[in-house]
C-alpha positions in Angstrom: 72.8 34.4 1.8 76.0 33.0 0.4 76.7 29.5 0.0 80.6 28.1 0.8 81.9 25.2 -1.8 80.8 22.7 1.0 77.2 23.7 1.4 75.4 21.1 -0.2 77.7 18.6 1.6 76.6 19.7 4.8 72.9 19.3 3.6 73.9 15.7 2.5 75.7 15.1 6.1 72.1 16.1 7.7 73.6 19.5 9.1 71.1 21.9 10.6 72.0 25.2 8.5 71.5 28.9 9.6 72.5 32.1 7.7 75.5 33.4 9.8 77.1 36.3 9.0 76.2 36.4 5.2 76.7 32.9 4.8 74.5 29.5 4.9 76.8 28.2 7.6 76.2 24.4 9.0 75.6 24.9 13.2 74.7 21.4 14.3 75.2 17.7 13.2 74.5 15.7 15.9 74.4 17.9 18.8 76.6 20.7 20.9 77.7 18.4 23.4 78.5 15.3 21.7 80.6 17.7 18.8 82.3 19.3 21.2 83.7 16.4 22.7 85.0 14.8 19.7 87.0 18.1 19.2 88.2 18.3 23.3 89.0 14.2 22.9 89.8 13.2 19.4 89.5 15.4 15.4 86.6 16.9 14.7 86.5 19.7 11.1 84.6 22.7 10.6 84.1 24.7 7.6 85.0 28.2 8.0 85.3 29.4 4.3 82.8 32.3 5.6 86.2 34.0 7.0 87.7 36.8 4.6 91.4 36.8 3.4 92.8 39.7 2.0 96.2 39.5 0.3 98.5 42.8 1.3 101.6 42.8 -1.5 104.9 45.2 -2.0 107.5 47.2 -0.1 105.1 48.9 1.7 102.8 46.1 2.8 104.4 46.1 6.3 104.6 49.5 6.4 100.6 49.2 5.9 100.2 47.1 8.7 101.8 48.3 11.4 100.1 51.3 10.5 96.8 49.6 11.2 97.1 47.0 13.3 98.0 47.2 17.2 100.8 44.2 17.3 103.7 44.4 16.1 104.3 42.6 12.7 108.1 43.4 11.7 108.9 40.9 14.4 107.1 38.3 12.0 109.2 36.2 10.2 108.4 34.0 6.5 105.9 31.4 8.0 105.0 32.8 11.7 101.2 33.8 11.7 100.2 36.9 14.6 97.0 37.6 16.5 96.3 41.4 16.4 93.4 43.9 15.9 92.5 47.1 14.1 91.8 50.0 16.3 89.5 52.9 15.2 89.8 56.2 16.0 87.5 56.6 18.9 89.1 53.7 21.3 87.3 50.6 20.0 88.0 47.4 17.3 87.5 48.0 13.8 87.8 43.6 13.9 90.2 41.6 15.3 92.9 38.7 12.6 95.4 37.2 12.0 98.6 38.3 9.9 100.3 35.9 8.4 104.1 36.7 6.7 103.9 35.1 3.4 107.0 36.6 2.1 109.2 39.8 3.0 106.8 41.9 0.7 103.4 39.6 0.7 101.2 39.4 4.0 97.7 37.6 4.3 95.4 38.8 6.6 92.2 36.7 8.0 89.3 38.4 9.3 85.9 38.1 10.2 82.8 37.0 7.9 81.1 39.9 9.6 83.4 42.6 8.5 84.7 41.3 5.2 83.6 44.5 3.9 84.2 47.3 6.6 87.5 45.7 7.2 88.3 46.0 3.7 87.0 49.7 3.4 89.2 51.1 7.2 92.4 49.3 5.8 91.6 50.6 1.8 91.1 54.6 3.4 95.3 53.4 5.2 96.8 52.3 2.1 98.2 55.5 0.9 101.6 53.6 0.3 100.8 52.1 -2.9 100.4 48.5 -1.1 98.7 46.4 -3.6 95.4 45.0 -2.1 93.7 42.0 -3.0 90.6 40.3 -1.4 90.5 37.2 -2.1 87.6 36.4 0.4 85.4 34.9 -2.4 88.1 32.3 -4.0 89.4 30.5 -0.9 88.0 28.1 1.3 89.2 27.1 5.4 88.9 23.9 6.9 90.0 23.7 10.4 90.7 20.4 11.5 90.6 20.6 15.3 91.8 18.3 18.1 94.6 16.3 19.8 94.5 13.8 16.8 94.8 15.7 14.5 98.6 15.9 13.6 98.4 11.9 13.4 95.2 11.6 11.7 96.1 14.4 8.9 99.9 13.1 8.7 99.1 10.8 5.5 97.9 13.4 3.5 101.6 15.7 3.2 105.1 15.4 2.9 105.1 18.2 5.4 106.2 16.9 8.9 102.9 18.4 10.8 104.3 17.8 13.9 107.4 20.3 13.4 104.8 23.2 12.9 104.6 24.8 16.0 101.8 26.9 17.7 101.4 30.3 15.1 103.3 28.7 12.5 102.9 27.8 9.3 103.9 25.9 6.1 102.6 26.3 2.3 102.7 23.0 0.6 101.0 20.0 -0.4 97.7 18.5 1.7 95.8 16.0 0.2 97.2 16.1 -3.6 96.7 19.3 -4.0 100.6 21.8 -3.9 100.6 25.9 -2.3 97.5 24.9 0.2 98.6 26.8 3.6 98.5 24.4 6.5 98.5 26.4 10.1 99.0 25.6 13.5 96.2 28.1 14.5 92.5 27.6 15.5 89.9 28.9 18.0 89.2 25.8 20.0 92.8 25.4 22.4 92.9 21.7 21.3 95.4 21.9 19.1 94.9 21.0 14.9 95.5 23.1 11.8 93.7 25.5 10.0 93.9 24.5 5.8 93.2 27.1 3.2 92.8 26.4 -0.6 91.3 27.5 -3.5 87.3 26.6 -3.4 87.3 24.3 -6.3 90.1 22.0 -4.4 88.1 21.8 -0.9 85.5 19.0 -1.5 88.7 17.2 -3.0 90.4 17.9 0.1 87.5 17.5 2.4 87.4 13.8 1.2 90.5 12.7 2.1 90.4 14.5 5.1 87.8 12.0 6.3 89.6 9.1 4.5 92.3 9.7 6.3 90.7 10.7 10.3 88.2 7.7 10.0 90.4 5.2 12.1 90.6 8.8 14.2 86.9 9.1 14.8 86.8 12.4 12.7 83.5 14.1 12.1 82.3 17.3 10.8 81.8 19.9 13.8 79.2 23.1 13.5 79.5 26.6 14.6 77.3 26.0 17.4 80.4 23.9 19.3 82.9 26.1 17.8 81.4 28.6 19.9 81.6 26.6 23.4 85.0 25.5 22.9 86.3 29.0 22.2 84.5 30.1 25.3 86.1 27.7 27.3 89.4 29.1 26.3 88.1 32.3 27.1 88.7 33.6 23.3 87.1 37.0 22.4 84.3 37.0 20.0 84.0 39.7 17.8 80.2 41.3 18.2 80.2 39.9 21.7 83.1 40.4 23.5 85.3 43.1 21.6 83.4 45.8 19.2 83.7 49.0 17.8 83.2 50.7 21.5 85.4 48.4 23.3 89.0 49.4 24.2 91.7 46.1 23.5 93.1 47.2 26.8 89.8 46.9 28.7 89.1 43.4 26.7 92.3 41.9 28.2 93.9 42.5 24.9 96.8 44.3 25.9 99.4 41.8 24.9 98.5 43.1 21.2 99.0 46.3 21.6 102.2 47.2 21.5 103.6 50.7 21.6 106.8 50.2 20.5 105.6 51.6 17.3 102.8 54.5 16.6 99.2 52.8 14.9 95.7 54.1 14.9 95.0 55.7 17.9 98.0 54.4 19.7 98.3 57.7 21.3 95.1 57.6 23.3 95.8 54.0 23.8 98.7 54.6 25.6 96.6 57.3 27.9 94.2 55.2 28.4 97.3 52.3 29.6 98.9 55.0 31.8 96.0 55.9 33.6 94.5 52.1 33.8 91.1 51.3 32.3 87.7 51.8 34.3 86.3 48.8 33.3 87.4 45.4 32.0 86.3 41.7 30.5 86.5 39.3 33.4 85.6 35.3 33.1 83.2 34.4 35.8 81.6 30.8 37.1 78.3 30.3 38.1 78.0 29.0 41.7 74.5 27.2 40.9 73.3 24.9 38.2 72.2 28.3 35.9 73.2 29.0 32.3 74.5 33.0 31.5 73.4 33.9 28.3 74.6 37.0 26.0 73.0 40.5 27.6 72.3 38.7 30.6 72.7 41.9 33.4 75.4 41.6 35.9 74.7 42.9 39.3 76.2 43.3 42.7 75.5 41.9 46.0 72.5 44.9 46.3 71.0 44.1 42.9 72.7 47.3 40.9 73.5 46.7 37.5 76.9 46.8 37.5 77.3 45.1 33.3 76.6 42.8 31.3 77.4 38.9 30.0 78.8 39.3 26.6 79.3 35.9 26.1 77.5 32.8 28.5 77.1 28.8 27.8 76.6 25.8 29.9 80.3 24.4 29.6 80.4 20.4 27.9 83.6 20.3 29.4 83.0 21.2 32.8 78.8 21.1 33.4 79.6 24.5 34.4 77.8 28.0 33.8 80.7 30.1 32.4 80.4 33.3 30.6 82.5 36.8 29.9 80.8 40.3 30.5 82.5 43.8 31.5 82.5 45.0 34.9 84.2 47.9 37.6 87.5 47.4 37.9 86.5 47.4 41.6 84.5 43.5 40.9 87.5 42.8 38.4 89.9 40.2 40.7 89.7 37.0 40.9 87.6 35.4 43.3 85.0 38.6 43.4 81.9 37.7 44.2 79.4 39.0 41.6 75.7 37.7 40.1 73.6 37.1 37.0 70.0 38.1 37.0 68.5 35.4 35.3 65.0 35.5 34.8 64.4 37.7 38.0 66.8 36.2 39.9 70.5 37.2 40.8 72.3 33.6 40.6 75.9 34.1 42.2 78.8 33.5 40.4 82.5 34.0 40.9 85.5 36.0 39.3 87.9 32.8 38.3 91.1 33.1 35.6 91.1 32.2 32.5 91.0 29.7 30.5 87.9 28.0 32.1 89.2 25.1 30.6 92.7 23.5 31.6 93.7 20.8 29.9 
């Protein structure tokens, strides 16, 4: 397992530390429900160096991209960020990232811990446009800094007026005494914050201050564990639950990243498959009794078929709700569709509802 430049500190702070996705990654400090509340209510960071960033440079690079990606990045401007994914050839997702338009010839993309290396491989077997390539995965480090108090609380630390970034935006400048660190209005909790990435020998500097500065805030360090429940409050795909290699961006609710006004990896079946309309789809669904949906936790009708399965399930801190994602029939797909969730030999009703679970 690898170790991010913060490792030890998390030992020091008490985290509980798993290996996740390669890394020694820090899931709990002092509980699920209490971290995810700081985050929902006040600033709460996380250390998500595990995350890979490649580097794409030269007159192709955007040429590259839209070849691989299903968004479309020439509407990107110098400092807008874009959510998109990589299709494969047989339907599925290669991963799903962010693009970020550094310059008119230099993109950074972030993606997964998971698929540092097969991301790196499907994009490499692309590039045959002479885009210079760089990961830079190993050298930089990602703090995001989550929460409603987090523009005020991190406002000391740059020149930068935080509050003028706007939602998929961002600015490369100085954060705690250190000049080029990005700072972006991005995240995977829907509570607003930043994401900061910088070289690994400035984080601890930066980490720091970061606390110096959110103390009066009641800032604290926030594991993977809550990262998890606040994303699925938001109804946020995770990649190995949600969206995988076999699952079509169209049938994962995706479709507002693929666009077709341009042709990219299997954009033509894509299309098909948007004409005719999916068979199945990702649907968010309450439970309608005190019962917690887990991950691979069958879905069944009324009769007790199997009609799919939870890909993602928690008791929400927000709402002391079972909530959970899974893929179902179009025909249980609307809102308000009465479906269930054998748990444990029973089939505990739940309900259809619209996303986000959580509402602010």
């Amino acid at each position: 397992m690898k170790n991010t430049a913060l490792t030890s500190i998390h030992e020091n702070l008490g985290a509980k530390i798993l290996p996740f996705a390669g890394y020694n990654m820090p899931i709990l400090y002092e509980g699920v429900n209490a971290e995810h509340e700081t985050v929902r209510n006040a600033v709460g960071v996380f250390d998500v160096s595990h995350m890979g960033e490649f580097f794409l440079k030269g007159p192709k690079a955007l040429d590259l991209i839209q070849k691989v990606t299903s968004n479309d990045a020439s509407t990107l401007t110098v400092g807008r960020a874009q959510y998109s994914c990589l299709p494969n050839n047989e339907g599925g997702i290669v991963d799903d990232l962010i693009v970020y338009k550094m310059s008119d010839e230099e993109y950074l993309l972030v993606v997964n811990a998971s698929n540092i290396e097969k991301d790196w491989n499907w994009i490499s077997s692309h590039n045959n446009l002479g885009v210079s390539m760089e990961n830079r995965s190993d050298d930089y480090s990602l703090l995001a800094i989550q929460g409603p108090k987090a523009v005020e609380a991190m406002q000391s630390l740059s020149s930068i007026d935080l509050s003028q970034i706007a939602y998929y935006h961002f600015e490369v400048g100085d954060f705690a005494g250190f000049d080029t660190v990005i700072i972006s209005a991005t995240g995977y909790t829907g509570s607003g914050g930043f994401e900061i990435y910088c070289k690994n020998d400035q984080v601890e500097a930066i980490w720091n201050k970061v606390f110096e500065a959110g103390a009066a805030f009641g800032i604290k360090p926030i594991g993977l564990a809550a990262r998890d429940t606040l994303r699925l409050e938001m109804g946020f795909c995770l990649y190995g639950n949600d969206i995988n290699d076999t699952t079509s961006p169209l049938e994962a609710g995706l479709g507002w990243i693929t666009k077709f006004t341009k042709e990219f990896t299997n954009s033509e079946n894509l299309k098909k498959q948007k004409e005719n309309g999916v068979t199945k789809k990702l649907i968010a669904f309450e439970m309608q009794e005190r019962s917690v949906p887990r991950h691979d936790y069958e879905i069944v009708d009324s009769n007790g078929n199997a009609i799919g399965v939870v890909t993602s399930g928690t008791m929400s801190p927000s709402m002391n709700v079972g909530i959970g994602l899974g893929y179902v029939p179009n025909s249980f797909s609307a809102v308000d569709s009465d479906i269930f969730i054998r748990i444990r030999k029973n089939d505990v009703p739940a309900k259809v509802v619209k996303l986000p679970f959580y509402k602010k």
